[in-house]
N, C-alpha and C positions, 0 to 999 in steps of 0.2 A: 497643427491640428486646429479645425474651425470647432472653435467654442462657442454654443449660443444657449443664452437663457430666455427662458421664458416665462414672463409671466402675465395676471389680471388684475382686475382693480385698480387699489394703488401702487400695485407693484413693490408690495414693502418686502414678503419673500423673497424679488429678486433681486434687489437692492441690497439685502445682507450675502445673497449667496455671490451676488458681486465683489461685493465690496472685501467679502473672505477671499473668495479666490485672487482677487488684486493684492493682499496681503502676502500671500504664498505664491503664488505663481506672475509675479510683478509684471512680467514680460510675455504674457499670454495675450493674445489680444481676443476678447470678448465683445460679441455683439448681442443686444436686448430688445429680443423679441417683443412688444406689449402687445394684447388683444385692445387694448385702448391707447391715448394718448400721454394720460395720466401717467399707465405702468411706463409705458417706453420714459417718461423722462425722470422718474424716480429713478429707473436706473443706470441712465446716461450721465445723471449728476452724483451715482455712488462709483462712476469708472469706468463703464462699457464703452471702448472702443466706437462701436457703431450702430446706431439703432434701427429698429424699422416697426411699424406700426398694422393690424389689423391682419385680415384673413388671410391675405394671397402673401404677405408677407413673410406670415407662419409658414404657409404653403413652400413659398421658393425656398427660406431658409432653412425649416426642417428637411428637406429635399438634396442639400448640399452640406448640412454639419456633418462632421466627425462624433461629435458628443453634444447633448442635448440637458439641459437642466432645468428645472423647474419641479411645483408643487403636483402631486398626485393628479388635482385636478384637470390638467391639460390634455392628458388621454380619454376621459371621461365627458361623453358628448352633454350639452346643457349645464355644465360643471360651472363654478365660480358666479353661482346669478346668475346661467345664463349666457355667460360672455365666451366660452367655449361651444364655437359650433361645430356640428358633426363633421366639416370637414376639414379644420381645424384638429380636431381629436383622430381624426383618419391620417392626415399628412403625417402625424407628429408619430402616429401607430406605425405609419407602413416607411418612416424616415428610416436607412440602414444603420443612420448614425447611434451607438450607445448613447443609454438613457439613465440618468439619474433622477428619479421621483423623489419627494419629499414628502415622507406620509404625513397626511394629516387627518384625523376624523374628521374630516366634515365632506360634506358631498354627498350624503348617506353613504359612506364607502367608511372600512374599520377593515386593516391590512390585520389578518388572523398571523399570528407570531412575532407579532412585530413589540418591542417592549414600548410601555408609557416613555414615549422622551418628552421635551418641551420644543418649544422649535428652534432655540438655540442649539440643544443638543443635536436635533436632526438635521441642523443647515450645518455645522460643524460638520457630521459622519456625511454628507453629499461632498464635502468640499473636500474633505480628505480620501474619499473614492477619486472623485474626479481631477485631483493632483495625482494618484495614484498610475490614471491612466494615463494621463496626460506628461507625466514624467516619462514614464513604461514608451510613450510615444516616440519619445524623440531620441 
């Protein structure tokens, strides 16, 4: 299964949801999407297999993953400051591959039914989806 994460900024989201899934699934191999340089190497230093940086990036890799991972933000055009662009948030929208978001209130965005977690708790319940499928996978 192609696993790819993604994330912006410093990449500290994708970094931990890295760094969990290399705990539990040792043998996955993971590539780390960043919308910057910054993210991709936070999380090529908590594990990811193989990185790739910026727009077209997203583009080809959202394009060919099986499962997709990252903060809420990445589908939401102008999300994270800004560093989510519309087509960016369109590749990763119209990607086939399953999706795991990580809600977060911020973005003006507030997921209706979703309980207060911390984002421990919600990098935790992504990580355990996405071993769920990814086991179910193979």
């Amino acid at each position: 299964m192609k696993v790819i994460v993604i994330d912006a900024q410093g990449g500290g989201m994708g970094k931990q949801l890295i760094e969990q899934l290399k705990r539990v699934l040792p043998q996955q191999k993971l590539i780390a999407v960043g919308t910057n340089a910054l993210a991709t190497a936070a999380m090529l230093r908590a594990g990811a297999d193989q990185g790739a940086t910026g727009e077209n990036a997203i583009r080809v890799c959202a394009a060919q993953a099986d499962l997709i991972l990252g903060p809420m933000g990445i589908v939401l055009c102008d999300a994270m400051l800004g560093e989510i662009t519309a087509e960016m948030a369109l590749a990763i929208g119209r990607s086939p591959a399953h999706k795991i978001l990580v809600p977060v209130s911020r973005c003006q965005v507030t997921v209706a039914g979703v309980p207060a977690m911390t984002m421990a708790e919600a990098i935790d319940a992504a990580v355990q989806e996405a071993a769920a499928l990814i086991r179910g996978a193979e």
